[in-house]
NUSE-590816 format. One record per residue (C-alpha): residue in one letter; x, y, z. Coordinates in nm, 2 decimals. Layout:
% NUSE-590816
<site residuo="A" X="X" Y="Y" Z="Z"/>
...
END
This chain:
% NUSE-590816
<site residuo="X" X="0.00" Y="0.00" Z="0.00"/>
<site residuo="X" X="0.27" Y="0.23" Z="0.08"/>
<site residuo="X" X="0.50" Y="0.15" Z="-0.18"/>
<site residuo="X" X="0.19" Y="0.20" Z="-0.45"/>
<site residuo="X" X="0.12" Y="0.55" Z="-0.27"/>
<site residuo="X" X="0.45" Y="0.62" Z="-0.33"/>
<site residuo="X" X="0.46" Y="0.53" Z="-0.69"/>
<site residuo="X" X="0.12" Y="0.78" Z="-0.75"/>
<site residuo="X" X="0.32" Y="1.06" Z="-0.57"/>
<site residuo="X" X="0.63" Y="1.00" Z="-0.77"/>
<site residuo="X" X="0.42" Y="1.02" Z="-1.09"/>
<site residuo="X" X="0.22" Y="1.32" Z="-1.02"/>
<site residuo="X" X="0.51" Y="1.54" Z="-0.86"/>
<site residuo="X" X="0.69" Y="1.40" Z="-1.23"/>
<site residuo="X" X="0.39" Y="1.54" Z="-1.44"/>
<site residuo="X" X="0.43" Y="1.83" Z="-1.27"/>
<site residuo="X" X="0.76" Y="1.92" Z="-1.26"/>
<site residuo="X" X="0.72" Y="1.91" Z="-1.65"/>
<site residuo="X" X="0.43" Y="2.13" Z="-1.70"/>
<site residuo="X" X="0.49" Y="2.45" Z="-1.71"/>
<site residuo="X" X="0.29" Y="2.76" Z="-1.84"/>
<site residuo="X" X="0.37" Y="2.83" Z="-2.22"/>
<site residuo="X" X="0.64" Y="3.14" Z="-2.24"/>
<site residuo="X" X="0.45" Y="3.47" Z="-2.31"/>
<site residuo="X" X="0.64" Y="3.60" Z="-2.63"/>
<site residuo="X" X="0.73" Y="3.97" Z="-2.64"/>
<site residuo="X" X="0.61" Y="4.10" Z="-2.94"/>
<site residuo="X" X="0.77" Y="4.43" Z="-3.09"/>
<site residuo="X" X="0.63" Y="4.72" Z="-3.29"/>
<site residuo="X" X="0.73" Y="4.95" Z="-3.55"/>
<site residuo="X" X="0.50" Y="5.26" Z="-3.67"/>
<site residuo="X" X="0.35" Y="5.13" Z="-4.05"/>
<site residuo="X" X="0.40" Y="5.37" Z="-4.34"/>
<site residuo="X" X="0.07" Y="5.40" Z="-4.51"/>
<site residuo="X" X="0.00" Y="5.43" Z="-4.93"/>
<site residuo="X" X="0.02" Y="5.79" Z="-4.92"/>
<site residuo="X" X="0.36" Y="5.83" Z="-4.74"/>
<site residuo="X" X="0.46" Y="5.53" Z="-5.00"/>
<site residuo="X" X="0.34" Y="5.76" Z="-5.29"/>
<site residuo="X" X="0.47" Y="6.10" Z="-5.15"/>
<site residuo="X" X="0.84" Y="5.89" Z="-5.12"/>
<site residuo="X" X="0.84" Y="5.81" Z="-5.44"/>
<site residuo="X" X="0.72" Y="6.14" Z="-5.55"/>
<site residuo="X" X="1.06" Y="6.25" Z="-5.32"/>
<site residuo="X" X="1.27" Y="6.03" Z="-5.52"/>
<site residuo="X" X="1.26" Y="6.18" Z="-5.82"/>
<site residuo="X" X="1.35" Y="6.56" Z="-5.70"/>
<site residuo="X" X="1.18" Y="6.69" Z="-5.44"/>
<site residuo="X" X="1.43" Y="6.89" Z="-5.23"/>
<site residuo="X" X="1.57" Y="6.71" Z="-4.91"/>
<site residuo="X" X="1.34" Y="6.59" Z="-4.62"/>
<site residuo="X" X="1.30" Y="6.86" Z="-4.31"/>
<site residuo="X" X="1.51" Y="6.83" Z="-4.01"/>
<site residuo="X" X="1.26" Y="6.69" Z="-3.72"/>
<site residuo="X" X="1.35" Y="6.69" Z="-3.36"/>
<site residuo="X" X="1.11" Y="6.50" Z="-3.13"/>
<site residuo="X" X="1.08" Y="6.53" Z="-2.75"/>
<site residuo="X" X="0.90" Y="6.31" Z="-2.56"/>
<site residuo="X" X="0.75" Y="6.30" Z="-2.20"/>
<site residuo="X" X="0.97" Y="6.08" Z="-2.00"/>
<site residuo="X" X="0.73" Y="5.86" Z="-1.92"/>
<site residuo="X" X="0.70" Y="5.79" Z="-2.33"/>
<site residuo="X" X="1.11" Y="5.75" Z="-2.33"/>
<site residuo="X" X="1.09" Y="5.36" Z="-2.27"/>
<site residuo="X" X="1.09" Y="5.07" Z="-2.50"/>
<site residuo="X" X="0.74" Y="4.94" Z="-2.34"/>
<site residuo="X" X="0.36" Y="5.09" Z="-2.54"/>
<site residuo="X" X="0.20" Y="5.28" Z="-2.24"/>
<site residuo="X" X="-0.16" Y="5.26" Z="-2.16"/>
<site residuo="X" X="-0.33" Y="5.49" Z="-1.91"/>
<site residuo="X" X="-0.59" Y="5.34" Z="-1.69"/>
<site residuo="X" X="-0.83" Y="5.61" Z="-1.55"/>
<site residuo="X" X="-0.68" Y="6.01" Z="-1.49"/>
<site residuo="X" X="-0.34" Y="5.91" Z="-1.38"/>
<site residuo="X" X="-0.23" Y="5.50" Z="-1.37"/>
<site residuo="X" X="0.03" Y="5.44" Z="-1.63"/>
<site residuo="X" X="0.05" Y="5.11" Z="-1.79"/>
<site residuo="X" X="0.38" Y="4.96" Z="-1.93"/>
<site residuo="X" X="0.30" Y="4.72" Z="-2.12"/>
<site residuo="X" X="0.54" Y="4.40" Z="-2.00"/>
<site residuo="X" X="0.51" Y="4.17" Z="-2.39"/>
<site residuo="X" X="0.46" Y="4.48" Z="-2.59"/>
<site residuo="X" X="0.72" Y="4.69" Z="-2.70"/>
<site residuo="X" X="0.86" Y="4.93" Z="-2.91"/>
<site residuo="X" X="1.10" Y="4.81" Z="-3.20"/>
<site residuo="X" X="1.28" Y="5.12" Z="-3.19"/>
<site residuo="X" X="1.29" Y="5.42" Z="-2.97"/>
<site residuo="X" X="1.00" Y="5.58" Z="-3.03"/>
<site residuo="X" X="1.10" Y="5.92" Z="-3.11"/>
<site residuo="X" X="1.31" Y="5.81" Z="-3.39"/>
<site residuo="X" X="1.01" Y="5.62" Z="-3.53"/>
<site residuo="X" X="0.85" Y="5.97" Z="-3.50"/>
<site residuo="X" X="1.10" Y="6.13" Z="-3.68"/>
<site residuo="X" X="1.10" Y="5.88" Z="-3.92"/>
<site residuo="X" X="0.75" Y="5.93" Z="-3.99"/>
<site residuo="X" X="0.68" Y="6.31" Z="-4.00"/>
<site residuo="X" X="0.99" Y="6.34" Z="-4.20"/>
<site residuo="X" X="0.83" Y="6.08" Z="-4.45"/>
<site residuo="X" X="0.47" Y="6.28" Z="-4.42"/>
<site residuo="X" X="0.61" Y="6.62" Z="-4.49"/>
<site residuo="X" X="0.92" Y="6.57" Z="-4.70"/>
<site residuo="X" X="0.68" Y="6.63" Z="-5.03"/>
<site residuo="X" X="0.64" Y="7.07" Z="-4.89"/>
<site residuo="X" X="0.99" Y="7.20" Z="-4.96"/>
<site residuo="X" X="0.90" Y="7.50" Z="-4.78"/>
<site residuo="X" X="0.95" Y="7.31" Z="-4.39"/>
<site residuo="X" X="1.30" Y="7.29" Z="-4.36"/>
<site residuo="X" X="1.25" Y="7.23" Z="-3.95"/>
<site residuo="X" X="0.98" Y="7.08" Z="-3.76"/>
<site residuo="X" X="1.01" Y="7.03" Z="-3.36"/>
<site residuo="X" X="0.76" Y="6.79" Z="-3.20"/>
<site residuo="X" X="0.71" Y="6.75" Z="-2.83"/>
<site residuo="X" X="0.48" Y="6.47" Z="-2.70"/>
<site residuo="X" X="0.33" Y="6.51" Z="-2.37"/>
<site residuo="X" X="0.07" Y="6.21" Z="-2.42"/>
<site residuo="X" X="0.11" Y="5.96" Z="-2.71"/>
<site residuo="X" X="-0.11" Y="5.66" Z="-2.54"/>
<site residuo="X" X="-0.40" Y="5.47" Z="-2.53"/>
<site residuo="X" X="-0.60" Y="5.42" Z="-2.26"/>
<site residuo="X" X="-0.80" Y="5.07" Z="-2.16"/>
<site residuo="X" X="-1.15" Y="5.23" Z="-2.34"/>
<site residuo="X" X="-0.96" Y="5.20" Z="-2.66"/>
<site residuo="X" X="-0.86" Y="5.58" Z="-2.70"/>
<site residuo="X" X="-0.56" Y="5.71" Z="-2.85"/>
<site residuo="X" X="-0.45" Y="6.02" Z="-2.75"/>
<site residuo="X" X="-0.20" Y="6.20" Z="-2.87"/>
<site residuo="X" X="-0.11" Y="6.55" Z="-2.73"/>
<site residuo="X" X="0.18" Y="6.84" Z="-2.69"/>
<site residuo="X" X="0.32" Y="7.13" Z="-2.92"/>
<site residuo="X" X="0.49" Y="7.15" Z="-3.25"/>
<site residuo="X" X="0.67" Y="7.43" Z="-3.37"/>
<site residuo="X" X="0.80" Y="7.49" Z="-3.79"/>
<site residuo="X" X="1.10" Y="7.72" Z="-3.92"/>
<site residuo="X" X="0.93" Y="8.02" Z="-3.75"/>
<site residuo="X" X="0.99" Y="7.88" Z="-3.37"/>
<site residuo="X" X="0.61" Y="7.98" Z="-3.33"/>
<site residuo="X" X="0.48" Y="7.69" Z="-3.07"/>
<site residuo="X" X="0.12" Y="7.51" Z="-3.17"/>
<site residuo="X" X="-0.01" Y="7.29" Z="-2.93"/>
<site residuo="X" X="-0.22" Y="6.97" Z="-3.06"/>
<site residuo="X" X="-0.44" Y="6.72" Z="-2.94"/>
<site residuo="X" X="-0.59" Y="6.42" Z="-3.14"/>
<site residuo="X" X="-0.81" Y="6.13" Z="-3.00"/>
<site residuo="X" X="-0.92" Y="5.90" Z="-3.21"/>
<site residuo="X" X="-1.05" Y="5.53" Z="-3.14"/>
<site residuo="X" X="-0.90" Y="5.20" Z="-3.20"/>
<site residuo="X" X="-1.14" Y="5.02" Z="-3.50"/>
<site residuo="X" X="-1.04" Y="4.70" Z="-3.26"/>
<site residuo="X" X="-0.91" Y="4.59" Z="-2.94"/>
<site residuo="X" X="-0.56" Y="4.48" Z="-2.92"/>
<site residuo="X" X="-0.21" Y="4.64" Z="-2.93"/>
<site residuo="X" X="-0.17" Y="4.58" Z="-3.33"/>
<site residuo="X" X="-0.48" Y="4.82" Z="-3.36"/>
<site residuo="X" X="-0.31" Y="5.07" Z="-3.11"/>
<site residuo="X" X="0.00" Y="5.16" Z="-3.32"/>
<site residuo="X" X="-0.22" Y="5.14" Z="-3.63"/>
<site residuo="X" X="-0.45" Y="5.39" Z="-3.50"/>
<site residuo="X" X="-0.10" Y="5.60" Z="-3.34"/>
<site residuo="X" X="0.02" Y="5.58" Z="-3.68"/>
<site residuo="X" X="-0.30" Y="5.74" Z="-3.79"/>
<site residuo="X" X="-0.29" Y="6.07" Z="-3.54"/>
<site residuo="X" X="0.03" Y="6.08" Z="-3.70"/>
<site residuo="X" X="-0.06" Y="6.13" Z="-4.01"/>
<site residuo="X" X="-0.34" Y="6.38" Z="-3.90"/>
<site residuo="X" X="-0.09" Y="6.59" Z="-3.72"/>
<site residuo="X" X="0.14" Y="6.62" Z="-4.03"/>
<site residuo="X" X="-0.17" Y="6.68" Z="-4.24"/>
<site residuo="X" X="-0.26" Y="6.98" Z="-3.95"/>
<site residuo="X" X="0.11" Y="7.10" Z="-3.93"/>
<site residuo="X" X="0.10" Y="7.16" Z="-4.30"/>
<site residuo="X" X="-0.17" Y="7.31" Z="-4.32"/>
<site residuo="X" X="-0.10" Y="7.56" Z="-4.12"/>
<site residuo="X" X="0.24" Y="7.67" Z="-4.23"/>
END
């Protein structure tokens, strides 16, 4: 009786010992260029004069590798298995100067994020100032919603105010 006690034990603490929950994978994220920064590059290729210089600043909260999400007024959420490819102000960089470089006449385009988040309603929100060649500040704020739930649909819709705000920068140069 004992020895077959024994043998259940030995099995179960076996079984056990080699289940484990399945790694959670991080999964990284880089802002998509959409058809109309893809046509405008082309369109850069063949003459347009060279791209502006863009500076972004970001909250220090926004200066990590992890995609914030804001619960409530003030809770900030880093997000453990979802990350940023690349810092995220180069990304920004990257993008404006892709979403501008067709308007030869910005040469210079500063960008300072005090919110670029969503929060767990599926709201982005991206907020803060801008300022062009002039060094006359323009503060912005865009909210938009996600068309789905997930952290795929978060950087898609990012990607979007992104493309609004160079849309509102240039036209108001």
């Amino acid at each position: 009786m004992i020895r077959k006690l024994f043998s259940i034990v030995a099995v179960l603490s076996a079984m056990t010992a080699c289940s484990s929950a399945p790694e959670s994978s991080i999964q990284h994220y880089i802002l998509p260029i959409n058809s109309q920064q893809q046509s405008q590059l082309k369109t850069a290729a063949a003459g347009i004069p060279q791209p502006p210089q863009v500076e972004v600043t970001l909250a220090p909260y926004l200066a990590k590798e992890n995609v914030v999400v804001v619960q409530g007024q003030t809770q900030v959420i880093y997000a453990h298995y979802h990350r940023w490819a690349q810092p995220l102000d180069y990304m920004i960089e990257d993008f404006m100067r892709k979403a501008i470089v067709p308007n030869s006449h910005v040469k210079q385009l500063k960008l300072k994020f005090d919110k670029l988040h969503a929060n767990l309603q599926g709201q982005v929100t991206l907020q803060g100032e801008y300022s062009l060649n002039t060094g006359l500040q323009q503060v912005f704020l865009i909210e938009l919603e996600q068309p789905r739930a997930g952290y795929p649909a978060m950087v898609e819709t990012v990607a979007q105010g992104l493309q609004q705000l160079s849309e509102q920068i240039l036209a108001h140069q």
